[in-house]
TORFIKE-893310 format. One record per atom (N, C-alpha, C): residue in three letters; x, y, z. Coordinates in steps of 0.1 Angstrom, whole numbers, padded with zeros to 4 digits, always signed. Example, Ala and Ser with C-alpha at 12.3 -4.5 7.8 and 13.67 -1.06 7.14 Angstrom:
<pts>
ala+0132-0057+0078;ala+0123-0045+0078;ala+0132-0033+0078;ser+0128-0022+0071;ser+0137-0011+0071;ser+0129+0000+0079;
</pts>
This chain:
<pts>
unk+0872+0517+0768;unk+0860+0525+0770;unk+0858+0536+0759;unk+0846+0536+0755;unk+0841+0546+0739;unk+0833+0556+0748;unk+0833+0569+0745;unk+0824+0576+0748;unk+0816+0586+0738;unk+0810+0587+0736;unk+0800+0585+0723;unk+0788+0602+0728;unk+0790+0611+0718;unk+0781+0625+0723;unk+0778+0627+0706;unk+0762+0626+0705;unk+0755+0627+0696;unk+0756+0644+0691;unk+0751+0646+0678;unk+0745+0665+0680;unk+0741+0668+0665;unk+0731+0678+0662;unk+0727+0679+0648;unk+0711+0680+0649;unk+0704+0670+0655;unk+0695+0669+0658;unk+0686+0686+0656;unk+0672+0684+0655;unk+0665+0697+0659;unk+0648+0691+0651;unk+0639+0706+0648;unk+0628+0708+0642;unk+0629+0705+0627;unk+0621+0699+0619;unk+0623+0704+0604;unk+0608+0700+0598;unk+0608+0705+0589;unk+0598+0698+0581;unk+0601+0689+0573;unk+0584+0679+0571;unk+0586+0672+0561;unk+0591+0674+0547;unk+0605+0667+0541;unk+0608+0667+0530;unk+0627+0674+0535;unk+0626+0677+0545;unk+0639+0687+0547;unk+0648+0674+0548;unk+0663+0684+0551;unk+0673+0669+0555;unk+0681+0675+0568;unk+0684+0666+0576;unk+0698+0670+0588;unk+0706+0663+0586;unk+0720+0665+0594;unk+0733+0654+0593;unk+0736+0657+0606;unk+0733+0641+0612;unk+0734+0638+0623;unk+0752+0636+0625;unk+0758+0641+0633;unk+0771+0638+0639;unk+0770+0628+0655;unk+0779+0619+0652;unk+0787+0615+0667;unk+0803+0613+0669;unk+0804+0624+0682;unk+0820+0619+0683;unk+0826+0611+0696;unk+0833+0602+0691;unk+0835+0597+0696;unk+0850+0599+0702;unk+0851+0596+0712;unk+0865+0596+0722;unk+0872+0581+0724;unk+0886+0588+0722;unk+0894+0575+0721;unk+0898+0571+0704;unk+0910+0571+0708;unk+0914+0564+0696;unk+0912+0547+0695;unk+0904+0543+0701;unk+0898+0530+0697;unk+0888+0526+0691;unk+0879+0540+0691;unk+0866+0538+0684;unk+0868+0535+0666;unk+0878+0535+0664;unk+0881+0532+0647;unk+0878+0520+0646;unk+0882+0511+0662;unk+0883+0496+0657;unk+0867+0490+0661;unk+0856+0498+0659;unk+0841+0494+0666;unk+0833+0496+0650;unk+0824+0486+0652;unk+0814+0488+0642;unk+0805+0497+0650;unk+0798+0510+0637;unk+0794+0517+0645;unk+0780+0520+0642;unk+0765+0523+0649;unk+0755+0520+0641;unk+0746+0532+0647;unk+0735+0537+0641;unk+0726+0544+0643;unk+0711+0535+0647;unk+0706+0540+0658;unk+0691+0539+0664;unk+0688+0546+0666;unk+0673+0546+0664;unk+0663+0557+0671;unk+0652+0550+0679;unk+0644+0558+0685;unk+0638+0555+0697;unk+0622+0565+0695;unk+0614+0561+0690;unk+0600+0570+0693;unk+0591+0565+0707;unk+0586+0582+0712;unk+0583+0579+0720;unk+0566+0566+0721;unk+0571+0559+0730;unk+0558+0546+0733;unk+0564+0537+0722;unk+0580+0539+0720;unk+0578+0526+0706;unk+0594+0517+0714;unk+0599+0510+0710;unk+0613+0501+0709;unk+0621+0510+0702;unk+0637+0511+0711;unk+0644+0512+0702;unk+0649+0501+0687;unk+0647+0510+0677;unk+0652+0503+0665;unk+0664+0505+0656;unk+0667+0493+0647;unk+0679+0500+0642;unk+0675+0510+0628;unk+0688+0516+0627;unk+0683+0524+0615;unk+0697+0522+0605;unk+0710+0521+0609;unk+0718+0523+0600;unk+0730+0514+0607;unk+0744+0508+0603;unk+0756+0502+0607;unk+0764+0508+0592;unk+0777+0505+0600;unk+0788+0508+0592;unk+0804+0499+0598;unk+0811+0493+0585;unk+0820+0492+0592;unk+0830+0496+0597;unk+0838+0487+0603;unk+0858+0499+0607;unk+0863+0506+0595;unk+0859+0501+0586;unk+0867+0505+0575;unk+0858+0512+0567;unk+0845+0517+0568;unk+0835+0521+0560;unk+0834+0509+0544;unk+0839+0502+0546;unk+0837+0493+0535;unk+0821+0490+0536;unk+0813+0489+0545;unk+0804+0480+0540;unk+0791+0489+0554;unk+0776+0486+0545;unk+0771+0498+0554;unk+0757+0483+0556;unk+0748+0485+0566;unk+0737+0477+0567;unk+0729+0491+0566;unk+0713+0488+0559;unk+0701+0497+0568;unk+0689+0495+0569;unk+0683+0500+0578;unk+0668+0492+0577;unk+0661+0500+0565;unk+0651+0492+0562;unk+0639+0490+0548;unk+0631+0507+0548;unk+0634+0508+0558;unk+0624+0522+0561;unk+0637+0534+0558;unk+0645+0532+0558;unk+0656+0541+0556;unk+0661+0544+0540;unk+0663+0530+0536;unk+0670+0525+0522;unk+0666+0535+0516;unk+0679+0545+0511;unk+0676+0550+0497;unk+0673+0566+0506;unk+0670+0568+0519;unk+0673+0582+0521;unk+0681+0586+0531;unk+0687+0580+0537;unk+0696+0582+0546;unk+0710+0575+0540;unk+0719+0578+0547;unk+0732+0577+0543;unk+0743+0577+0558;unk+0747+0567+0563;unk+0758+0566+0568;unk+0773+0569+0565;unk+0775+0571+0573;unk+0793+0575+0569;unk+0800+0579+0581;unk+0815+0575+0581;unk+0824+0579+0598;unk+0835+0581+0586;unk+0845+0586+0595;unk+0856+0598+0594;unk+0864+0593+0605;unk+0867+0583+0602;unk+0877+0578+0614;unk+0888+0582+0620;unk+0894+0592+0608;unk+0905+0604+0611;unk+0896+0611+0624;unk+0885+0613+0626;unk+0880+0623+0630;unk+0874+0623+0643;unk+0878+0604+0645;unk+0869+0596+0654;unk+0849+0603+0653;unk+0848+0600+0642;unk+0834+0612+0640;unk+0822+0598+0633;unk+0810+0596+0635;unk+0799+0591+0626;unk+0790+0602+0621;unk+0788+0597+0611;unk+0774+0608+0606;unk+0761+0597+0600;unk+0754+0609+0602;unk+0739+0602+0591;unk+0731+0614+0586;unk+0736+0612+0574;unk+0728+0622+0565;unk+0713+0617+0564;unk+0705+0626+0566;unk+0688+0620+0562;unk+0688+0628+0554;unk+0681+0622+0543;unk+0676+0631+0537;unk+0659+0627+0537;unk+0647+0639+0529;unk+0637+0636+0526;unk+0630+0631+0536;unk+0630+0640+0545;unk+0627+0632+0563;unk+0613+0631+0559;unk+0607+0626+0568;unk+0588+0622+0571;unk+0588+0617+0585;unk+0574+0626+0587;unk+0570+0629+0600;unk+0575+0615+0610;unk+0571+0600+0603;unk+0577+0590+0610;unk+0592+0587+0614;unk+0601+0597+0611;unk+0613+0597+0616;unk+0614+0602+0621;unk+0602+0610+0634;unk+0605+0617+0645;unk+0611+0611+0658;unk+0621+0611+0660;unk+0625+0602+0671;unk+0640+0603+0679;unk+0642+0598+0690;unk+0655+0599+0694;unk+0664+0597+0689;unk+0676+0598+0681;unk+0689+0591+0675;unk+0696+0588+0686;unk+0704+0578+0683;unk+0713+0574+0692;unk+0724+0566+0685;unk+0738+0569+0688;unk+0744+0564+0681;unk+0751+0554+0688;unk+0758+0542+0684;unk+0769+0527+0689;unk+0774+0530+0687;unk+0785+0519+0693;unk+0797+0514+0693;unk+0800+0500+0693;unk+0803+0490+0683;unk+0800+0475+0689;unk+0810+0468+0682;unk+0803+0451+0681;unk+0811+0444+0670;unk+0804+0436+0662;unk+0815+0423+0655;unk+0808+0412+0654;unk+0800+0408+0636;unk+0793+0404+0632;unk+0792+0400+0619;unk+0781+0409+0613;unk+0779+0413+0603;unk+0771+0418+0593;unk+0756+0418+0601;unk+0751+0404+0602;unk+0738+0399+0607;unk+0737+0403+0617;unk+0743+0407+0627;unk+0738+0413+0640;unk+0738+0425+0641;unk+0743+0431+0630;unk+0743+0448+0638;unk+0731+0456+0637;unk+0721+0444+0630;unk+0708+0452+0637;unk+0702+0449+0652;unk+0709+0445+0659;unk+0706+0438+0671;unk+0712+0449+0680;unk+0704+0454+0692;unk+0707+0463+0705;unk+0719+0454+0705;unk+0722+0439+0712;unk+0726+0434+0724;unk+0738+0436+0714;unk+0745+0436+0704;unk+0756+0436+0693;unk+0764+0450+0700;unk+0761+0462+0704;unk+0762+0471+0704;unk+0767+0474+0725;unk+0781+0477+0723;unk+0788+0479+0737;unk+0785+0497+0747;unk+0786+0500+0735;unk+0786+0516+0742;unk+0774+0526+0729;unk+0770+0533+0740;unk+0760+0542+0737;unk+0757+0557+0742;unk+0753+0564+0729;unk+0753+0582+0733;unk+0740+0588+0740;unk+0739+0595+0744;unk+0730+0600+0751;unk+0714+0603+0740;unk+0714+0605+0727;unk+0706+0605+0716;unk+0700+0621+0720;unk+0704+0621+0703;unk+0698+0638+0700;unk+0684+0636+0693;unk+0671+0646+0697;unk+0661+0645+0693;unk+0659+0652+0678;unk+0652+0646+0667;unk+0651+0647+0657;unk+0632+0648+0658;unk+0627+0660+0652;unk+0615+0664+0651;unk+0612+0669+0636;unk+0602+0657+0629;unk+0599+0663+0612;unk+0583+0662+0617;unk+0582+0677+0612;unk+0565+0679+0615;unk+0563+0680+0599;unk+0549+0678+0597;unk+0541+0676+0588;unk+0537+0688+0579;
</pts>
């Protein structure tokens, strides 16, 4: 069992940046691929970022590429996501995984075993 508590979240304006944290509990969460979603309201959860056990290798979606940044601290049992250069369209719930499994799925919900409560992230215009 992973237990997963999001935080960092808040207000900003367009152009600002936050670094989203998640920590995770248990010393097993080292051995989980670990990935970021968010959630707008009236919309699907989507993915936004993966990473692997070993931070070797990161996935992200098209809308992210190039301003956001994944990264875990496995000493720390910790994920982060640096955003930078936010816009109003990445106002949305974060939510951070815990999962497995190959490259090609970790943009997939069903890939993904355990899940944080999601901290609200708000870029006004």
């Amino acid at each position: 069992q992973v237990q997963l508590v999001e935080s960092g979240g808040g207000l900003v304006q367009a152009g600002d940046s936050l670094r989203l944290s998640c920590a995770a509990s248990g010393r097993t969460s080292s051995n989980y691929v670990m990935g970021w979603f968010r959630q707008a309201p009236g919309k699907e959860r989507e993915f936004v970022a993966a990473i692997s056990r070993t931070s070797g290798y990161t996935v992200y979606a098209d809308s992210v590429k190039g301003r956001f940044t994944i990264s875990r601290d496995n000493a720390k049992y910790t994920l982060y996501l640096q955003m930078n250069s936010l816009k109003p369209e990445d106002t949305a719930v974060y939510y951070c995984a815990a999962g497995g499994g190959l490259p090609g799925r970790w943009s997939r919900i069903s890939t993904y075993d355990y899940w944080g409560q999601g901290t609200q992230v708000t870029v006004s215009s």
